[in-house]
N, C-alpha and C positions, 0 to 999 in steps of 0.2 A: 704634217704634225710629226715632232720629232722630239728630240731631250734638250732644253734648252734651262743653261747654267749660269750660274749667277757667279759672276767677277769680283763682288767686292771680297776686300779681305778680312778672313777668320766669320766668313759666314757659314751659318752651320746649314739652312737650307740651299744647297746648290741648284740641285735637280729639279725642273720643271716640265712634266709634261708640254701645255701649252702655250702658246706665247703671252697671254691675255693670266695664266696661272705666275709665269713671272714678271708681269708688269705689278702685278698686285701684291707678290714677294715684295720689291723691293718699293712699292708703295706703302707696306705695312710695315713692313721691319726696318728700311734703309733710312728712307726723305722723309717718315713720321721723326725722326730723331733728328732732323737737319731742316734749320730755317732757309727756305729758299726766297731767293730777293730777285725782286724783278730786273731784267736786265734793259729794261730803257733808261736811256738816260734822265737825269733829276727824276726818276721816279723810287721811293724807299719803302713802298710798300712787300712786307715780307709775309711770307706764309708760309704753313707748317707742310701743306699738303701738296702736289704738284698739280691735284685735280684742281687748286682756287685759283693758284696760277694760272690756268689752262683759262676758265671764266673770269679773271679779274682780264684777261687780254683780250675777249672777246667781247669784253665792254665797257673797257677805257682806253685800248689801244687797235679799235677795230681798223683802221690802217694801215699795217704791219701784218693783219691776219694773211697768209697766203701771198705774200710779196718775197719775189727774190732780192736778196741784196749781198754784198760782198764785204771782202774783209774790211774795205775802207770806209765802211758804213757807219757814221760818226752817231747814230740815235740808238746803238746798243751797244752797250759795254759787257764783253766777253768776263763769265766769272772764268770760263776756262780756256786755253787756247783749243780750237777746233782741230780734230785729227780724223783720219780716215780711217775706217774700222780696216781693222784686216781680216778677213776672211781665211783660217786655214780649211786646205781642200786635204782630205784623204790621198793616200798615194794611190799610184793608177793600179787597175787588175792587171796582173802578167798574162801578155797573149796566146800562153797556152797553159795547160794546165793538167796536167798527169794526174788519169787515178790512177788508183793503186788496182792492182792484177789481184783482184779478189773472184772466187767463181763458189758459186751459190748451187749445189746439188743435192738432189730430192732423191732420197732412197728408196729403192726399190724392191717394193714385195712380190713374190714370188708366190701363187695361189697356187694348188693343187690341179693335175689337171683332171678335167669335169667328167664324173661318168654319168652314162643315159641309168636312171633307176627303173629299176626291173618293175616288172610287174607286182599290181598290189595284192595282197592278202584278199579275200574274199571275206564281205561282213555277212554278220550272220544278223537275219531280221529280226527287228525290235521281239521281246517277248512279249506274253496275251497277258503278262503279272502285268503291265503297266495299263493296261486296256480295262482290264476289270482286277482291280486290286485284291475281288472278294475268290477270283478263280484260280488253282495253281497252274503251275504252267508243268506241262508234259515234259517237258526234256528234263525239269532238276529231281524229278522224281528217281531218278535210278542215283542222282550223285551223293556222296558218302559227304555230310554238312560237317562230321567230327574230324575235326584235325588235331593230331595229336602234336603236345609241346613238348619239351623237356623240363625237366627239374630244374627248377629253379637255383641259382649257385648262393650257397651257405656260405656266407660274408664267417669269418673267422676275425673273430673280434679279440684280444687280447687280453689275456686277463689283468686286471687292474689291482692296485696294490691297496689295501684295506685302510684306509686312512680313520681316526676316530671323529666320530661327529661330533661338534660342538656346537652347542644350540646357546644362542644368548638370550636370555631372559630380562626384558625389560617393566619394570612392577609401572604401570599406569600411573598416576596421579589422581587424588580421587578430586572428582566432579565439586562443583561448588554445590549445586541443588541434588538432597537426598532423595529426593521423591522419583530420580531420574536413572538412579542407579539402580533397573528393572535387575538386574543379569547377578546383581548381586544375595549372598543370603540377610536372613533378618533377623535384626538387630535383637541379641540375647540380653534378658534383662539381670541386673549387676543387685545383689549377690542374687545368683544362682538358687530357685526353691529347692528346700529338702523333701527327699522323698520315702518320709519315714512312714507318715500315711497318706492313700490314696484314697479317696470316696471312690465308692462303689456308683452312685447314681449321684443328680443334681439333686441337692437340698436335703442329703442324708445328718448333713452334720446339724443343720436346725431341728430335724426331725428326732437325731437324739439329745436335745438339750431338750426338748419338749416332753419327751417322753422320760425324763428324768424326774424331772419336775410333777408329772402326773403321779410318778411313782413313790416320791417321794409324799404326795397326799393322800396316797392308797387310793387314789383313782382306779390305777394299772393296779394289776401286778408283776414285778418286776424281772420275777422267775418266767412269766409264760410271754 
C-alpha cells in the first residue's frame, strides 16, 4: 500500500491511498463523463460506466473473456494504440552514508560527600497528661506557662486632609396606596381648627346650652 496518483489532466484529486481508492476516482469523476464503446468489432453498444462494460463482455462476448491475442487480432478494434507503462524507479541509496559527528553528554552532579550521623538525642517518655487527662503531670508543675511578648508596633497612620462631606439627598416618590405609607405622619385636616376655646370635658358645650335654657325658665338659677 502506497500513494497512488491520478494522470489525467487538470485533475484536482490526484492522491490515492489505495489501489481500489483510485480505481473508483477515476470511475467516478473520469469514464462517468466519457461514453465508452465496446471494442469488438460490429459491436456499438456504448456505456457510461466501465463496470457495464466489464458485464456486458461477460455476457455477449464470453469468448474473448481471458484469451490472449495480438496486435493482428482482427475482432477488436483498438480506441487507443496500446503502450507499455513505464515504471519510474527512485534513484539507488548511496553505499555509504556519513553521520554527522554529533556526541550526546549527560551532566554530571556532584553530591556532597556522606557523613555517618552521630548519635541521636535521647526521648524523653510520653507524659502521664495523655494517660489520664484528669491528672497533672509532675514535671510541668515547676515550669513558668507566662511568656512574655512585646508591645505591639503602633502602625503611624497619616494624618488625612479634612475633606467636606456631601450627602445627596434623594426625596422618595410617594407610593401609590396611602394606607401603605406606615413611616409616614397623618394627614392634617385643611383649614386648621381654632383654638380660641377648648372644652374642658366631653359634652360640656351641650351641657351649657341646656343649662341656659333652664335658666332662662327659672328652673336654675343662673348665679349658683
Amino acid at each position: 500500500e502506497g500513494q497512488y496518483q491520478c494522470r489525467y489532466l487538470r485533475c484536482a484529486g490526484r492522491v490515492h491511498v489505495t489501489k481500489d481508492a483510485l480505481k473508483a476516482h477515476v470511475d467516478l469523476s473520469h469514464l462517468s463523463r466519457l461514453a465508452i464503446s465496446c471494442p469488438v468489432q460490429d459491436c456499438e453498444r456504448v456505456f457510461p460506466r466501465a463496470s457495464q462494460l466489464e458485464l456486458h463482455f461477460t455476457t455477449d462476448h464470453k469468448d474473448l473473456v481471458n484469451s490472449p491475442v495480438t496486435l493482428a487480432f482482427d475482432r477488436l478494434v483498438a480506441t487507443a494504440p496500446p503502450s507499455r507503462r513505464i515504471v519510474t524507479h527512485p534513484p539507488p541509496l548511496p553505499s555509504y552514508h556519513q553521520l554527522p559527528n554529533w556526541q550526546f553528554t549527560v551532566p554530571l552532579v556532584s553530591l556532597p560527600p556522606h557523613k555517618p550521623f552521630g548519635p541521636l538525642a535521647p526521648v524523653e517518655p510520653i507524659s502521664r497528661k495523655w494517660r489520664r487527662l484528669d491528672a497533672p503531670d509532675e514535671d510541668d508543675s515547676n515550669l513558668n506557662h507566662i511568656i512574655p511578648l512585646d508591645d505591639l508596633v503602633r502602625q503611624v497612620i497619616p494624618p488625612q486632609q479634612s475633606k467636606p462631606l456631601v450627602l445627596h439627598v434623594r426625596r422618595q416618590p410617594p407610593s401609590l396606596n396611602e394606607n401603605q405609607r406606615l413611616s409616614y405622619p397623618q394627614s392634617m385636616p385643611s383649614p386648621l381648627p381654632r383654638n380660641d376655646f377648648v372644652p374642658t370635658t366631653i359634652g360640656i358645650s351641650i351641657f351649657e346650652r341646656k343649662f341656659g335654657e333652664l335658666a332662662k325658665d327659672g328652673v336654675v338659677n343662673g348665679g349658683t
